[in-house]
DRENLUMZA-605558 format. One record per residue (C-alpha): residue number from 1; residue in one letter; x negated, z, y negated. Coordinates in nm, 3 decimals. Example, Ala and Ser with C-alpha at 12.3 -4.5 7.8 and 13.67 -1.06 7.14 Angstrom:
% DRENLUMZA-605558
(margu 1, A, (-1.230, 0.780, 0.450)),
(margu 2, S, (-1.367, 0.714, 0.106)),
***
This chain:
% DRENLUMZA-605558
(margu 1, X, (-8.979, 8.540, -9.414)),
(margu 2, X, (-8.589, 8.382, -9.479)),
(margu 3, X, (-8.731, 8.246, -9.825)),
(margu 4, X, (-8.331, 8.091, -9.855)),
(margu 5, X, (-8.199, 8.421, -9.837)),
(margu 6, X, (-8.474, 8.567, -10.107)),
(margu 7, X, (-8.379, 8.271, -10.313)),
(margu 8, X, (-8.039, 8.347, -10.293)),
(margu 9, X, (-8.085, 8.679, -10.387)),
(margu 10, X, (-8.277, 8.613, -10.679)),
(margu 11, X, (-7.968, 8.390, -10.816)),
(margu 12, X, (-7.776, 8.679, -10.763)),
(margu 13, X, (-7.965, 8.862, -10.966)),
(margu 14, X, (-8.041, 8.653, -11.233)),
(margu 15, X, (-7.608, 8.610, -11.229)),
(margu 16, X, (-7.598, 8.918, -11.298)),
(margu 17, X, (-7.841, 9.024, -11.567)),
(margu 18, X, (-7.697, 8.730, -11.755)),
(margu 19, X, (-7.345, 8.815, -11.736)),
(margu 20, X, (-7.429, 9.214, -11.816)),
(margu 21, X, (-7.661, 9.043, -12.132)),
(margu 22, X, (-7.354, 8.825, -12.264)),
(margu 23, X, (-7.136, 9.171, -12.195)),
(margu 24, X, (-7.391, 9.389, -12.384)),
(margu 25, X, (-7.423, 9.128, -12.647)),
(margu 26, X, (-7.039, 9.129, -12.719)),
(margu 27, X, (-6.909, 9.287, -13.016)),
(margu 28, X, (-6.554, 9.349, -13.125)),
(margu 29, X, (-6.398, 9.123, -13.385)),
(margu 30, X, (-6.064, 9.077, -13.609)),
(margu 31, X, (-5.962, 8.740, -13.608)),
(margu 32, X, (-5.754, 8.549, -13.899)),
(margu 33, X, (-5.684, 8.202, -13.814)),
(margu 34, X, (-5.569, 7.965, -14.069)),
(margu 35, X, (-5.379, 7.730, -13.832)),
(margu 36, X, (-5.301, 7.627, -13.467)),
(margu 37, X, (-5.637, 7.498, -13.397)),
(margu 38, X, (-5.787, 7.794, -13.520)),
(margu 39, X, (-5.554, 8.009, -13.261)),
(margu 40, X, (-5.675, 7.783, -12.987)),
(margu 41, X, (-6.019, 7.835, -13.059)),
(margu 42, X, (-6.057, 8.165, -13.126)),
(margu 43, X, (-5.863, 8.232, -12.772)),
(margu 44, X, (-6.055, 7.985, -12.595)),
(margu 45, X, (-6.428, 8.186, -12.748)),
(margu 46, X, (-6.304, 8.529, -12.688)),
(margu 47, X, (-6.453, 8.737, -12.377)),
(margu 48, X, (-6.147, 8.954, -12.406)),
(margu 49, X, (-5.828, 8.980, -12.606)),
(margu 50, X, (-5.723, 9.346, -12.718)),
(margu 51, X, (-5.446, 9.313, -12.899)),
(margu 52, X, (-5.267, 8.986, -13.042)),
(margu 53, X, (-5.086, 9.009, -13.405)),
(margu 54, X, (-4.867, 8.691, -13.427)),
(margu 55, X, (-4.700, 8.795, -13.732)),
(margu 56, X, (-5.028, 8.782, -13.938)),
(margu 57, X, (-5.194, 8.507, -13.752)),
(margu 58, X, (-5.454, 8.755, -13.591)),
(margu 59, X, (-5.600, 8.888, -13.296)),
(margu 60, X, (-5.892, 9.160, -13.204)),
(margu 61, X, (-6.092, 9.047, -12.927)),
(margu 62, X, (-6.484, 9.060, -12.763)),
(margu 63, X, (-6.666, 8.798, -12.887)),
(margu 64, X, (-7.037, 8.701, -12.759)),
(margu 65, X, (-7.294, 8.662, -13.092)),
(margu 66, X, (-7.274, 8.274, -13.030)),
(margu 67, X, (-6.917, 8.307, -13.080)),
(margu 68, X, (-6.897, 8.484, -13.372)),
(margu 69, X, (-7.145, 8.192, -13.527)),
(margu 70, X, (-6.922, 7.968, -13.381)),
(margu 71, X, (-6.595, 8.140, -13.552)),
(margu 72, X, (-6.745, 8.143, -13.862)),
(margu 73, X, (-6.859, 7.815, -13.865)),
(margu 74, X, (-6.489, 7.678, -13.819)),
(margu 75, X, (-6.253, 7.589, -14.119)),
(margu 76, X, (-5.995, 7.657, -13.911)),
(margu 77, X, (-6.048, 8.059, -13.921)),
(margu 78, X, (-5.971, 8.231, -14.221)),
(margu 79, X, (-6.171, 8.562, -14.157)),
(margu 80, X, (-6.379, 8.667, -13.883)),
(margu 81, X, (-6.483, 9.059, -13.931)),
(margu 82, X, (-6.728, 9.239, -13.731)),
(margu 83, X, (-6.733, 9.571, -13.957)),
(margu 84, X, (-6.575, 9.878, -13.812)),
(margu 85, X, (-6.418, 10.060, -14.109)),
(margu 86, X, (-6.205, 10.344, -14.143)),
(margu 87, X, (-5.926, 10.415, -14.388)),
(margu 88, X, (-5.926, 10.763, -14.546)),
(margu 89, X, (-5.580, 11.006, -14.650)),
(margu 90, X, (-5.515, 11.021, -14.973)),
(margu 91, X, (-5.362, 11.379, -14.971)),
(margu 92, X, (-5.618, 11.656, -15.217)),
(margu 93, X, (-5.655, 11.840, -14.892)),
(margu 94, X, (-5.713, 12.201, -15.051)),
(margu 95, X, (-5.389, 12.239, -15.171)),
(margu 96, X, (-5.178, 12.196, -14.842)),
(margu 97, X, (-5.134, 12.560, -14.793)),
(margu 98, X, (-4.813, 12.745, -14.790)),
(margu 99, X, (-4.568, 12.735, -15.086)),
(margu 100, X, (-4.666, 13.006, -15.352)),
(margu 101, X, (-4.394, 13.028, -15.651)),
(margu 102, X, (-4.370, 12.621, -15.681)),
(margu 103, X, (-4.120, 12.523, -15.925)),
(margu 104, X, (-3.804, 12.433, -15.708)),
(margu 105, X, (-3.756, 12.071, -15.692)),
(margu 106, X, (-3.903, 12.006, -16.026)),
(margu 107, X, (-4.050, 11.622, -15.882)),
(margu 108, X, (-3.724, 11.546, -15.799)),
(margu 109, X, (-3.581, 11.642, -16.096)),
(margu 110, X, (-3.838, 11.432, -16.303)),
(margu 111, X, (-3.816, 11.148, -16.162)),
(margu 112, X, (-3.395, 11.238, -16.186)),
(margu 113, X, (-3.319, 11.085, -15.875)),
(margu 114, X, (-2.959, 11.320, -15.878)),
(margu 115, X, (-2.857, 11.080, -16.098)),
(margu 116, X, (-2.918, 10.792, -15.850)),
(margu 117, X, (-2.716, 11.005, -15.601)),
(margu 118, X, (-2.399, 11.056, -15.856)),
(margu 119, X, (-2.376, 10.684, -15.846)),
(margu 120, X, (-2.354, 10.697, -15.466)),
(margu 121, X, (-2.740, 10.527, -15.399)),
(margu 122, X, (-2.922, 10.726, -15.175)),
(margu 123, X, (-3.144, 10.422, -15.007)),
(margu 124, X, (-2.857, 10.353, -14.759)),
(margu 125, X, (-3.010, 10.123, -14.429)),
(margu 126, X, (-3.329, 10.026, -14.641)),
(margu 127, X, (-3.591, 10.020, -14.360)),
(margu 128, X, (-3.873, 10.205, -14.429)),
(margu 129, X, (-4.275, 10.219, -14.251)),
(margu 130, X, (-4.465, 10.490, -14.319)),
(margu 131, X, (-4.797, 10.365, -14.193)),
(margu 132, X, (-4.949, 10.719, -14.132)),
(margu 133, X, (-5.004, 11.002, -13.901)),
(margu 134, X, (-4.756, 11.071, -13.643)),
(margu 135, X, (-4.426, 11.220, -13.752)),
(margu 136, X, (-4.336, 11.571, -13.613)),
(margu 137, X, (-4.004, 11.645, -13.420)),
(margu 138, X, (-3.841, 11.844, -13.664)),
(margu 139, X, (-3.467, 11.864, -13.773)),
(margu 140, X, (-3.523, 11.772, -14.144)),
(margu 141, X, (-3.619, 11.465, -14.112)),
(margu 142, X, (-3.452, 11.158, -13.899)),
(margu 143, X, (-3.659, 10.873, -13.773)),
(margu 144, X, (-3.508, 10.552, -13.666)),
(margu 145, X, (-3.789, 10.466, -13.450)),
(margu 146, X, (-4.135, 10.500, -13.362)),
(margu 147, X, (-4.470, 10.297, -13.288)),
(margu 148, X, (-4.760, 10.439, -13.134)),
(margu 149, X, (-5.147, 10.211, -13.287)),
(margu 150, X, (-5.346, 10.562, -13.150)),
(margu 151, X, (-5.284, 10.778, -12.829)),
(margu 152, X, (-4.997, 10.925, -12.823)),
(margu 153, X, (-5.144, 11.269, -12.699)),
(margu 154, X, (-5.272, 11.454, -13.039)),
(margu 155, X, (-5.227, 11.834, -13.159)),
(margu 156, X, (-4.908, 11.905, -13.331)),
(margu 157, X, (-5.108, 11.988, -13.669)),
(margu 158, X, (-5.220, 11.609, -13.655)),
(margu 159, X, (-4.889, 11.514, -13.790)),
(margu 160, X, (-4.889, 11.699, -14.105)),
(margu 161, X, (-5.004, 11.457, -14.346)),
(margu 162, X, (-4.723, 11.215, -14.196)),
(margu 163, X, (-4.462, 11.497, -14.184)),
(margu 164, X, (-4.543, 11.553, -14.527)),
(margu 165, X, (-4.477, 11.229, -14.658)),
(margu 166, X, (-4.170, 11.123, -14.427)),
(margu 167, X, (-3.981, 11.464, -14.548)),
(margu 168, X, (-4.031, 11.362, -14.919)),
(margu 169, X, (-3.867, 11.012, -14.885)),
(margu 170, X, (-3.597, 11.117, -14.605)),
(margu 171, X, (-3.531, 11.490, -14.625)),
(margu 172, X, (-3.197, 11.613, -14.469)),
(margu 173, X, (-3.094, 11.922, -14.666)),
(margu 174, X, (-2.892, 12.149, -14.523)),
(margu 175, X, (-2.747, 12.511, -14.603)),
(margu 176, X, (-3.040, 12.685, -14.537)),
(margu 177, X, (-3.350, 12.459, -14.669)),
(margu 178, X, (-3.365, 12.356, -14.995)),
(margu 179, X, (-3.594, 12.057, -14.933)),
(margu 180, X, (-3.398, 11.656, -15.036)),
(margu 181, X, (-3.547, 11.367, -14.978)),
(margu 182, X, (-3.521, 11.131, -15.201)),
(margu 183, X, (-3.377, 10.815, -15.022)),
(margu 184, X, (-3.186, 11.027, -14.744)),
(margu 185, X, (-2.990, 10.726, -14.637)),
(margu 186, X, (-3.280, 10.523, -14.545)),
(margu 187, X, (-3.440, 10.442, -14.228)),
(margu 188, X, (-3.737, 10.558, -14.113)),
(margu 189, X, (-4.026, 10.387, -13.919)),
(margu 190, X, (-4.257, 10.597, -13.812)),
(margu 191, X, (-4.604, 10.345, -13.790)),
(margu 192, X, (-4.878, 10.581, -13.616)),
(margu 193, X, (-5.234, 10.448, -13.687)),
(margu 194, X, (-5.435, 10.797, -13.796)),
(margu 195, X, (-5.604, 10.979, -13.554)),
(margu 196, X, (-5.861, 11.310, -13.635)),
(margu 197, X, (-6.159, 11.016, -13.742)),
(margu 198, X, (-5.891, 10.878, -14.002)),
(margu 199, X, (-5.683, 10.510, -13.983)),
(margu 200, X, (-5.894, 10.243, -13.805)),
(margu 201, X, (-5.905, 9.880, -13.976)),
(margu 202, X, (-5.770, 9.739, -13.680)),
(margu 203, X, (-5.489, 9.987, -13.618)),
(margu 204, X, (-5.400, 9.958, -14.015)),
(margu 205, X, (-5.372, 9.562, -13.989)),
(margu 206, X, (-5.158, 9.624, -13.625)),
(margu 207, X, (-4.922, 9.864, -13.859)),
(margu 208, X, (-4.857, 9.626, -14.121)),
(margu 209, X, (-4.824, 9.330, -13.832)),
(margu 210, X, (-4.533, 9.547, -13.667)),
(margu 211, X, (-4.390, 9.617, -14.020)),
(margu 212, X, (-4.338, 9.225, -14.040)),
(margu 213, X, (-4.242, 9.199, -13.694)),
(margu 214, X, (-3.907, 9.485, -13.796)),
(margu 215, X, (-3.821, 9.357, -14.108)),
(margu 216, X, (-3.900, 9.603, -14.289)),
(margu 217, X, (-3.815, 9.695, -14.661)),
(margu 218, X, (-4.112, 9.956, -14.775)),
(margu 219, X, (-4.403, 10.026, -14.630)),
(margu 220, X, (-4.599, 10.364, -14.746)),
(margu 221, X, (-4.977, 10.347, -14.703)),
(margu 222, X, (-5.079, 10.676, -14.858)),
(margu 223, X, (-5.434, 10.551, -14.733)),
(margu 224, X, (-5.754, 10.403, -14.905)),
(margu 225, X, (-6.088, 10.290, -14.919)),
(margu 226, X, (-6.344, 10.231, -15.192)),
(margu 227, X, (-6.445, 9.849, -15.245)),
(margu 228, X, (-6.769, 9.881, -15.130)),
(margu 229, X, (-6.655, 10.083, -14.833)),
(margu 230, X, (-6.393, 9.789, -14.769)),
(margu 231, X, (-6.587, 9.462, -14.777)),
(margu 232, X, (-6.812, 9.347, -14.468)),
(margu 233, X, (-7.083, 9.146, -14.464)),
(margu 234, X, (-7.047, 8.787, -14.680)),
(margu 235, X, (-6.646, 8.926, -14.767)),
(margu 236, X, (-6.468, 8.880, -15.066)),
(margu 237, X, (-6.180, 9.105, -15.192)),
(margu 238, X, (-5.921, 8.856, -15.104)),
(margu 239, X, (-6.097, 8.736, -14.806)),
(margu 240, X, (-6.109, 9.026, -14.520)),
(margu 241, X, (-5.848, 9.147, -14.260)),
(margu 242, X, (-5.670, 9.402, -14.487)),
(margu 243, X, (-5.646, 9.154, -14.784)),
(margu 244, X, (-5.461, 8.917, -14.582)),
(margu 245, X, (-5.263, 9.147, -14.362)),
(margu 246, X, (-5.115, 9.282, -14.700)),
(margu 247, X, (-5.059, 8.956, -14.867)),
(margu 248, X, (-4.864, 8.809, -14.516)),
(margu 249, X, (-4.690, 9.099, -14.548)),
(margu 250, X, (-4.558, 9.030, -14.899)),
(margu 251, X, (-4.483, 8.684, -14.798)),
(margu 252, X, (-4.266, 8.811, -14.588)),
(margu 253, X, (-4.078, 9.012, -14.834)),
(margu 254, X, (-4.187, 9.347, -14.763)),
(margu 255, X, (-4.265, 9.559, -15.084)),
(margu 256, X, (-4.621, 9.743, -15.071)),
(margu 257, X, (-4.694, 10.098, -15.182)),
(margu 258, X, (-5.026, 10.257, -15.177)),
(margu 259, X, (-5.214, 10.568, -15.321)),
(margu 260, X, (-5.448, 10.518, -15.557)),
(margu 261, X, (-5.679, 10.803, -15.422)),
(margu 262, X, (-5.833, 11.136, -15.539)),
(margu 263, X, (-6.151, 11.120, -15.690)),
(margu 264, X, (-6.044, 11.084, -16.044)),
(margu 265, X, (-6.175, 10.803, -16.124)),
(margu 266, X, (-6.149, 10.378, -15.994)),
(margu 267, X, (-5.830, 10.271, -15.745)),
(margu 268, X, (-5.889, 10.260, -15.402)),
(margu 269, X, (-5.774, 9.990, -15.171)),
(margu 270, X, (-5.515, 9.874, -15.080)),
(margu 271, X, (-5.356, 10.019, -15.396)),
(margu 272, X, (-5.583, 9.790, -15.586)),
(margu 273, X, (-5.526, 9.472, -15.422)),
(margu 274, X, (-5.321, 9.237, -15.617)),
(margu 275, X, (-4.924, 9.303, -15.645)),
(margu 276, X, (-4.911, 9.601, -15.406)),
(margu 277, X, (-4.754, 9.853, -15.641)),
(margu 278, X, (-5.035, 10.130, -15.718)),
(margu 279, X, (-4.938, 10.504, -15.738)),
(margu 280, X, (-5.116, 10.789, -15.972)),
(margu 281, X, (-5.008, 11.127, -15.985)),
(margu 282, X, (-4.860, 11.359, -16.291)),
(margu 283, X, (-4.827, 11.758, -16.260)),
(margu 284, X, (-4.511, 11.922, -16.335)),
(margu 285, X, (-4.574, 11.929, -16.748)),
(margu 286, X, (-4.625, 11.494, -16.741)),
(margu 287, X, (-4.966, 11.490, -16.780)),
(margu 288, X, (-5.234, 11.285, -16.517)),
(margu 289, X, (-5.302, 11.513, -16.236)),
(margu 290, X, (-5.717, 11.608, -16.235)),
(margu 291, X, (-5.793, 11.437, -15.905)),
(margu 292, X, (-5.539, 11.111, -15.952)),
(margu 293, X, (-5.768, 10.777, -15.961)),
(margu 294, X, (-5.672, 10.592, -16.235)),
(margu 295, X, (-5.717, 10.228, -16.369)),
(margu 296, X, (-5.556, 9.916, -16.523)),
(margu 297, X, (-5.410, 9.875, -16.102)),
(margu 298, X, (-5.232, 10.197, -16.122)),
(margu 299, X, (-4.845, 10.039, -16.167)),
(margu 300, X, (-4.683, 10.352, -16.230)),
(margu 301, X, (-4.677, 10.700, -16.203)),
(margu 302, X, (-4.492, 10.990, -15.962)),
(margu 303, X, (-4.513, 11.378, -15.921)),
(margu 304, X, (-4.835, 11.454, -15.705)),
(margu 305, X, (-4.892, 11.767, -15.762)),
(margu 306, X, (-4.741, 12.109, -15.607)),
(margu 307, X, (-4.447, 11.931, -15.428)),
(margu 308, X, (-4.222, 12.088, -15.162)),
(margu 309, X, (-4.206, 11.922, -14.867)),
(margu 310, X, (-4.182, 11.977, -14.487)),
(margu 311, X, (-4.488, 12.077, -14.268)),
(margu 312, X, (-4.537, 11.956, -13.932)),
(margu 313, X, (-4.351, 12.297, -13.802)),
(margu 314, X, (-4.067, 12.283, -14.004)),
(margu 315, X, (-4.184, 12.521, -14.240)),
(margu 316, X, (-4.140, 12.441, -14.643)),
(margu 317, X, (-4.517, 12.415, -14.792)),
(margu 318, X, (-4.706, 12.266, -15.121)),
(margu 319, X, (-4.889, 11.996, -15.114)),
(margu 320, X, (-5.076, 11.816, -15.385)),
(margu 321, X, (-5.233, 11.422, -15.397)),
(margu 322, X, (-5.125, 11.053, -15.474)),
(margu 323, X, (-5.056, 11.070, -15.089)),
(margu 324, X, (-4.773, 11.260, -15.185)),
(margu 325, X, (-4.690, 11.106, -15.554)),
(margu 326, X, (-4.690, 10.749, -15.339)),
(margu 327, X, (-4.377, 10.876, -15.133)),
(margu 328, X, (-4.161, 10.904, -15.402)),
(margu 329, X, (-4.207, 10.590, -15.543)),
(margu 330, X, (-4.096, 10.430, -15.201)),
(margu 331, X, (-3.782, 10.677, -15.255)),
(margu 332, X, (-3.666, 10.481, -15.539)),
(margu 333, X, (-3.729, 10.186, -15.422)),
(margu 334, X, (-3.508, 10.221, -15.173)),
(margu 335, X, (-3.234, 10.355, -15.377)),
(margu 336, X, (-3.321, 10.035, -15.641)),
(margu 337, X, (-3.308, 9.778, -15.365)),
(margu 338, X, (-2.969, 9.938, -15.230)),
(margu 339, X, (-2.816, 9.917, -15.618)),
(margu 340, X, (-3.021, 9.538, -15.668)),
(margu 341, X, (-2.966, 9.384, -15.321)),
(margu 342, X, (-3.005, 9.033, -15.471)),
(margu 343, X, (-3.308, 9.144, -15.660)),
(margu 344, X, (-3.631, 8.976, -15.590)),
(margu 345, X, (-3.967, 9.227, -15.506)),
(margu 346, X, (-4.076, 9.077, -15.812)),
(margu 347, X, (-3.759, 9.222, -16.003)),
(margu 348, X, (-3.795, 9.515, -15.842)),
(margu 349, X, (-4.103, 9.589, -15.930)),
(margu 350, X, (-4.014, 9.515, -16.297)),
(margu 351, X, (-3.715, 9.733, -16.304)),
(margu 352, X, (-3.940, 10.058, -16.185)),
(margu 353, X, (-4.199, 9.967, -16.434)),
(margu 354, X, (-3.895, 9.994, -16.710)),
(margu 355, X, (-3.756, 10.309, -16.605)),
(margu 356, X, (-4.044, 10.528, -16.691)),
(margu 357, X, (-4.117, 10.826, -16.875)),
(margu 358, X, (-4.435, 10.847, -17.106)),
(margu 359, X, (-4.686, 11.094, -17.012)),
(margu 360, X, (-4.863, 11.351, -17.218)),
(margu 361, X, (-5.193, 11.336, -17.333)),
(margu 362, X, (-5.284, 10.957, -17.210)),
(margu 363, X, (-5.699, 10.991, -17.177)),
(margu 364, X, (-5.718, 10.592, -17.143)),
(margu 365, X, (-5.625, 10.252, -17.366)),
(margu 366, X, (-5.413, 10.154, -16.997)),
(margu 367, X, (-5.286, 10.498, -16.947)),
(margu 368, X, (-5.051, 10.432, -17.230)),
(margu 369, X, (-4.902, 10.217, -17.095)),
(margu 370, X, (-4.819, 10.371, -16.757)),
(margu 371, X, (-4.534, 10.639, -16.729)),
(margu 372, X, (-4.354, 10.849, -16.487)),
(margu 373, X, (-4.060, 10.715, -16.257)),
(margu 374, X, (-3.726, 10.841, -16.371)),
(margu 375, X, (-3.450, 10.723, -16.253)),
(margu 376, X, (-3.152, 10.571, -16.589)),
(margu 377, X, (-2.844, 10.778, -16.736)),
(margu 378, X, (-2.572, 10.646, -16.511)),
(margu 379, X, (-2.823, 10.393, -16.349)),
(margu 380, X, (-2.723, 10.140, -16.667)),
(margu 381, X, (-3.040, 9.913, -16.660)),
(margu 382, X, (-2.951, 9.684, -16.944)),
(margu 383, X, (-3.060, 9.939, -17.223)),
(margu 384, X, (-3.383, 9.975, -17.070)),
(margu 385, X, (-3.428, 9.550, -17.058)),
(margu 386, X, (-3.288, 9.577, -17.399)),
(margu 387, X, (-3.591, 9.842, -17.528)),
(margu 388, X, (-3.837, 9.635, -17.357)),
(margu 389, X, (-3.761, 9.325, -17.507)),
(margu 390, X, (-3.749, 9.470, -17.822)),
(margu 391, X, (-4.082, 9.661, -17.782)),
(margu 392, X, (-4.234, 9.327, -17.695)),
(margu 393, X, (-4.077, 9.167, -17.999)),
(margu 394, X, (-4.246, 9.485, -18.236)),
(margu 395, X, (-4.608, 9.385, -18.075)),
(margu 396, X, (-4.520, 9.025, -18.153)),
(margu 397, X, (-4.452, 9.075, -18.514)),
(margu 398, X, (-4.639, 9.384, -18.574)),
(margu 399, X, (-4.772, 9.210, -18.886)),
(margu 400, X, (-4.514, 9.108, -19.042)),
(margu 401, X, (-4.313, 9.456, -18.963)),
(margu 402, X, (-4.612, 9.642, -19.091)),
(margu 403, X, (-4.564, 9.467, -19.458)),
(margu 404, X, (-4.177, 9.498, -19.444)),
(margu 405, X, (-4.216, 9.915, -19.430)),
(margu 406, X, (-4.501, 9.909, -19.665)),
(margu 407, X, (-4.251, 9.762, -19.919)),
(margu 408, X, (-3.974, 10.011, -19.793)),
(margu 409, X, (-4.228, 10.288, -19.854)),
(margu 410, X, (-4.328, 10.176, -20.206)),
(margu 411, X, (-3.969, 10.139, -20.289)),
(margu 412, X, (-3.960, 9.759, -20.343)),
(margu 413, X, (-3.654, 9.570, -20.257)),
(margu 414, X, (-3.678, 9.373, -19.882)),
(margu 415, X, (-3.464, 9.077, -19.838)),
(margu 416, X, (-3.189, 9.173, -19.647)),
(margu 417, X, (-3.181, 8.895, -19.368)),
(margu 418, X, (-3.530, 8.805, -19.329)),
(margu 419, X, (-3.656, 9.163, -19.307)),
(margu 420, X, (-3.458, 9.429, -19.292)),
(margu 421, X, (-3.167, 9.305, -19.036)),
(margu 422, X, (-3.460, 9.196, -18.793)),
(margu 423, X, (-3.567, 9.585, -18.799)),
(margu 424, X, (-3.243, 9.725, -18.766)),
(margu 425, X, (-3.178, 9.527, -18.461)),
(margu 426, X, (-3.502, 9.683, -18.272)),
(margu 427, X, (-3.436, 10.025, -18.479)),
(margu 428, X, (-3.453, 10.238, -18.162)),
(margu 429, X, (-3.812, 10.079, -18.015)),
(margu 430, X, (-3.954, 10.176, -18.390)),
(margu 431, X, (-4.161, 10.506, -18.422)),
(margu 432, X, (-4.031, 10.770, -18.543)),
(margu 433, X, (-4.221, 10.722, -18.890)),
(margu 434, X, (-4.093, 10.360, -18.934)),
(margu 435, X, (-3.741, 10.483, -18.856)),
(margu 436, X, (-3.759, 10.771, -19.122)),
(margu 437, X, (-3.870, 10.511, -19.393)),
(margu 438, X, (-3.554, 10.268, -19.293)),
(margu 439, X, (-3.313, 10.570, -19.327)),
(margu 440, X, (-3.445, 10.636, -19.647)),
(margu 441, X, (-3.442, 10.302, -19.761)),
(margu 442, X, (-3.053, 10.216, -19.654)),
(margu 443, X, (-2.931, 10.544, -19.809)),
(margu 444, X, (-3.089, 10.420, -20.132)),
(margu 445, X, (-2.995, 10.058, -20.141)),
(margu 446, X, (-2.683, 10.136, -19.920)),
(margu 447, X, (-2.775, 9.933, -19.632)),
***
């Protein structure tokens, strides 16, 4: 018996139940390094390197278990997660069925983006990523480019959540269709990362990575997640891939705008991660639509409900969600950072907030303080900084105001430069009460 060539064999085989162990033993991981050493070691641990995100200091990769210990060890790696998650759309999926005597254009006219459009803003070379389905071939809407994070072989009806969204932003109206986007300027970018199981982690974080990597404006993530759907094992809200992804992408100077989902109650992520601007969604008559999750994250409000819009075969149909509400928010962004090129995100963010209309019937102590985009009277921004200031300097004083119209009411004499010329000068941010009880007051004194 060759006992050299049994030996041998044996090696062999012991080779190979090791390296098919370690292989077995591998699991997938998103890496977030903090620096250069972190890069280096991550690269140096991994089995195999899918795909490498420079712009967010990432990488997903095949890691061994003693790796992953190893990774997580390291204070030179920011976040090492293990968890497969999926990202849902936000769209209220019963009501994307054809168009049945919908109001026409009544969300545009809300949110009175015409106006925008008489003073020539209509989102002109804003780059835009809508971070979404694929985007159907149709002749309504014009993309500037496309990236593929799934396979690009998929039905045509797996576009029409995409299709949806890119036709409300950048709608080409023409003769015959009656659809108009609102930013129809703008350029779009389609970012593909849902497939039919919904928007993998990874592919969300490659999306936003690419978004950074073009420059763009806008991104639209009509996508979520609950919290405790979100967070792997030992994760914090700030500290996981998405968290980071969006924040890098901030830093960068692109403006974040996510749905803040359909159950009707809570905000789902990313809307609710800190500074990404949150949408909710009103019906046609300006009150909260039913399924529009709501809290104190919500930034402002859009139609959601009912909209026109382009379907993945060029057909006009109705669709209703915060998927849809989140769109036109991105619109006027577009047309606000055109108008305010100097404008910070921060000051951007700031003038939407102002231009607002209030809704009806607000069910919640922060709902009444949220309100409708609508776009200013001949785009003049200064009375609106003007109301807010003097809204702010009502709260402030409330007090004091309070005693100066209970003296007005009983018909005692105010002083006139200490308390009534304070009131006049914030006259229009009074209610309507308080504003009855000064006009009777100067017609009687003869203010």
């Amino acid at each position: 018996m060759n006992y050299k060539k049994i030996l041998y064999s044996c090696m062999l085989l012991f080779i190979f139940l090791f390296i098919n162990q370690q292989s077995a033993s591998a699991q997938q991981a998103t890496i977030m390094y903090s620096n250069e050493n972190g890069k280096k070691l991550a690269q140096a641990e991994a089995s195999d390197i899918k795909q490498q995100l420079v712009e967010i200091d990432s990488f997903i990769g095949d890691f061994s278990q003693s790796a992953i210990k190893k990774l997580k060890a390291s204070k030179d790696i920011a976040v090492v997660h293990t968890g497969g998650y999926t990202l849902k759309m936000s769209n209220a999926t019963t009501n994307m069925s054809d168009l049945v005597a919908v109001k026409p254009a009544w969300n545009n006219k809300m949110i009175n983006v015409q106006e925008a459009w008489k003073q020539g803003y209509t989102g002109k070379n804003i780059k835009i990523g809508i971070i979404d389905t694929p985007i159907a071939a149709i002749p309504g809407i014009k993309l500037s480019a496309e990236k593929f994070f799934i396979s690009k072989t998929y039905p045509a009806k797996a576009t029409a959540h995409g299709t949806f969204i890119a036709s409300i932003i950048n709608a080409q109206t023409t003769a015959k269709k009656s659809i108009s986007g609102i930013a129809p300027a703008a350029k779009l970018y389609s970012i593909s990362v849902i497939n039919d199981r919904g928007a993998d982690l990874n592919n969300v974080i490659a999306g936003i990575n690419y978004a950074i990597k073009k420059k763009l404006a806008i991104i639209n993530l009509s996508i979520g997640i609950s919290k405790e759907d979100l967070l792997g094992a030992n994760e914090t809200i700030t500290k996981n891939p998405l968290a980071i992804a969006i924040k890098k992408a901030q830093k960068a100077g692109i403006l974040v705008v996510a749905a803040s989902g359909n159950y009707g109650y809570g905000v789902d992520y990313p809307a609710a991660f800190k500074d990404v601007i949150a949408v909710g969604a009103v019906e046609a008559n300006k009150t909260i639509s039913y399924f529009s999750n709501m809290g104190p994250e919500v930034t402002v409000l859009a139609p959601g409900e009912n909209i026109k819009s382009y379907s993945y075969t060029g057909k006009i149909i109705g669709g209703s969600g915060t998927s849809f509400a989140t769109p036109h928010v991105v619109g006027m962004l577009a047309i606000l950072k055109e108008q305010f090129p100097k404008d910070s995100n921060a000051q951007l963010t700031k003038r939407l907030k102002l231009m607002t209309l209030p809704i009806k019937a607000p069910n919640s102590t922060y709902a009444k303080n949220m309100g409708i985009i609508h776009y200013p009277q001949a785009g003049n921004f200064t009375s609106l900084e003007k109301m807010a200031k003097d809204k702010a300097y009502i709260t402030k004083n409330k007090k004091e105001i309070t005693i100066v119209i209970s003296k007005m009411r009983a018909g005692k004499k105010v002083n006139y430069t200490k308390e009534y010329k304070p009131l006049q000068k914030v006259y229009n941010a009074l209610s309507t009460s308080q504003k009855t009880t000064i006009k009777t007051y100067r017609k009687k004194y003869g203010y």
